[in-house]
N, C-alpha and C positions, 0 to 999 in steps of 0.2 A: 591486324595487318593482313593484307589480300597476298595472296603468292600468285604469281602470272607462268603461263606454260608458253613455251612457242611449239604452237600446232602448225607437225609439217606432213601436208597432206595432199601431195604431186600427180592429179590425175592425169595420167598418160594412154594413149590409144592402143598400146601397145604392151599387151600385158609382160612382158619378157621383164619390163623397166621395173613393174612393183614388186619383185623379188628384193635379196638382198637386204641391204642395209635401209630402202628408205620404205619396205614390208615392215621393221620392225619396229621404225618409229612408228608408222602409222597404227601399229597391234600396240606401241606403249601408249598411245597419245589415247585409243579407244580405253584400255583398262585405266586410265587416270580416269577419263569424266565419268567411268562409272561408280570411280570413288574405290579400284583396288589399285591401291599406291602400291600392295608389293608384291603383285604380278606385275608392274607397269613401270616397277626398279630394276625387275631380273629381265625384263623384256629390253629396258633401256640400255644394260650393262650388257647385255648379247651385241647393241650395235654400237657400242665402245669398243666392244672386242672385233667387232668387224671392220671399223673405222676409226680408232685411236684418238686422231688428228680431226675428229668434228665436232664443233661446240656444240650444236644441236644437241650432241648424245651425251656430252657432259651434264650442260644444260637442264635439258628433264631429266635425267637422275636428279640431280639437285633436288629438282621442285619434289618430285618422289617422296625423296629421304626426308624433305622437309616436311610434306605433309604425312610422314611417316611416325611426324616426332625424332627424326634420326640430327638431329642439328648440326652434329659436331661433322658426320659426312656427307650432310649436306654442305658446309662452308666448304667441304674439301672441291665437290666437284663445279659447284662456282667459280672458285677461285681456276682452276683448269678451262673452264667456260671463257673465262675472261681473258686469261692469257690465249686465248685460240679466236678468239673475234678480234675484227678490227675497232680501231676506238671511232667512234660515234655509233657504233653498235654494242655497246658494253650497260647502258644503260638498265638494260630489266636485270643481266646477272649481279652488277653490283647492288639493285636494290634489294635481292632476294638473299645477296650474302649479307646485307645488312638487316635483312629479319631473320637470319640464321643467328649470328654474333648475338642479334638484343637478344632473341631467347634464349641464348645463353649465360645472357647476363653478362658479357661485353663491349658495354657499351663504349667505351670510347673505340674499339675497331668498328662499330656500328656505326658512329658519327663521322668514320672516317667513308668507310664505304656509301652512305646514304650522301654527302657529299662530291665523292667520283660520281656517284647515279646523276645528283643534278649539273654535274659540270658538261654530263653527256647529255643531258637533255633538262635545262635550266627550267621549262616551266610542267615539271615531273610534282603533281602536286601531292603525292601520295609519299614521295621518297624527303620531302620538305616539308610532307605532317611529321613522318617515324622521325627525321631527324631533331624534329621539336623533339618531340616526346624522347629521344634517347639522350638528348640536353639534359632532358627534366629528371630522368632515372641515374644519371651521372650526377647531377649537382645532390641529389635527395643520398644517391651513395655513398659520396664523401662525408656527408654530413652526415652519415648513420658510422661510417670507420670514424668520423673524427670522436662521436659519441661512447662509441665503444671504447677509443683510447683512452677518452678520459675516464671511463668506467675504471677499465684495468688499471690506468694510474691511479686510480681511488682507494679501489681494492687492494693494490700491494701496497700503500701507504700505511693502511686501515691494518695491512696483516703484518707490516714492519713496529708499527706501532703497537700492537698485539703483542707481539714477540718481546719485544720491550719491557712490557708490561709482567710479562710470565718473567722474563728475568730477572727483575728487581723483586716480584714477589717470593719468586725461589730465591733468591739471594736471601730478603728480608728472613725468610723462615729459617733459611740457616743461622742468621744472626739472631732470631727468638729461639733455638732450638743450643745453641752455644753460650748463651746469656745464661742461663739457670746453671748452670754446671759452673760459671767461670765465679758467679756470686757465691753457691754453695765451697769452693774451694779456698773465695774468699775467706767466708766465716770460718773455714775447720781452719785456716792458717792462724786465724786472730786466736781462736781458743788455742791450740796449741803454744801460739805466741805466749798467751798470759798465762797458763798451766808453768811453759817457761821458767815466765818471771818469777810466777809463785813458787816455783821451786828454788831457783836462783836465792830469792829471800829468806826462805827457810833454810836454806845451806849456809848464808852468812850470819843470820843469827844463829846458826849452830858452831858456827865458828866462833862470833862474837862471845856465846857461853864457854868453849873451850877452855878461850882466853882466862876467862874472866877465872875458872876454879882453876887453873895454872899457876895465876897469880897467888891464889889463895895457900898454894902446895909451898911456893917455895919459901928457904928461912927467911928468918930475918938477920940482914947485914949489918946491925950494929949489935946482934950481940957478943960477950963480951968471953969468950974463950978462954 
């Protein structure tokens, strides 16, 4: 994408006039074409500072800071640009705030800006390429966040499902790990059970013998006194 400067360059007969505020464009508009964008930003913000209220000097700052790589303040002085022209002269600043926005990777105020450029000047064929191509980086965008969503739904499924899994294993290990203990408790009750009984047994056949030589002790009832 091309960036456009407006070259303001007022030969007057009269030197008194190229002082000032339009000395300085002229001193920034020379350090741009020799390619130092940042002498040619502090030259241009010297006649901000002299003239507040002129697009011009918003203007090429802009282009500056954009050919500076400065994006983010380039859209700033655009946008100032634009608000300070009349409309049907707004045309190069919104296209250049719309190569500010794409290279930053917002597109859609790109599509909106490349848009105002061609309503200011409909057969602007450079502002009606970028606005293809920033269609094309919006539509391809969504489709890489819709991508990504489903990734991340993937993966917290994949790791709820994990979690799960470690659950019921640790759980299982506790129930292999209380299993041996509740069998062996089993077995020592059943021995003791039948140790029990064996005793039980043996205490009523001791009893049963009691009996029996009890019997054996006492008289006998018919004899005869």
């Amino acid at each position: 994408m091309k960036s456009t400067i407006v070259l303001f360059c007022t030969i007057s007969l009269l030197t008194g006039f190229l002082g000032g505020w339009r000395s300085l464009i002229k001193a920034g508009n020379k350090s741009y074409k020799t390619g130092n964008f940042t002498k040619a930003k502090k030259i241009y913000q010297s006649a901000i500072d002299t003239k507040p209220d002129e697009p011009i000097s918003n203007y090429n700052l802009g282009v500056a800071l954009y050919q500076n790589k400065e994006f983010d303040q380039a859209e700033k002085y655009f946008l100032k640009s634009i608000n300070q022209l009349t409309l049907g002269k707004q045309n190069k600043a919104y296209y250049n705030l719309g190569n500010s926005q794409f290279q930053m990777g917002n597109f859609e105020d790109a599509i909106r800006s490349y848009k105002s450029a061609l309503r200011n000047n409909h057969v602007d064929l450079d502002s009606k390429h970028n606005l293809e191509l920033a269609l094309e980086k919006l539509a391809q965008q969504q489709r890489d966040q819709e991508s990504s969503n489903n990734q991340e739904q993937a993966n917290n499924e994949n790791k709820d499902g994990n979690q799960n899994q470690q659950r019921q294993n640790s759980k299982q290990q506790q129930q292999n790990q209380i299993a041996p203990d509740v069998q062996k408790m089993s077995e020592a009750d059943a021995i003791r059970l039948l140790e029990a009984l064996k005793n039980d047994e043996h205490e009523i056949r001791r009893q049963i013998l009691r009996r029996q030589i009890a019997r054996q002790k006492l008289p006998s009832s018919d004899k005869d006194w």
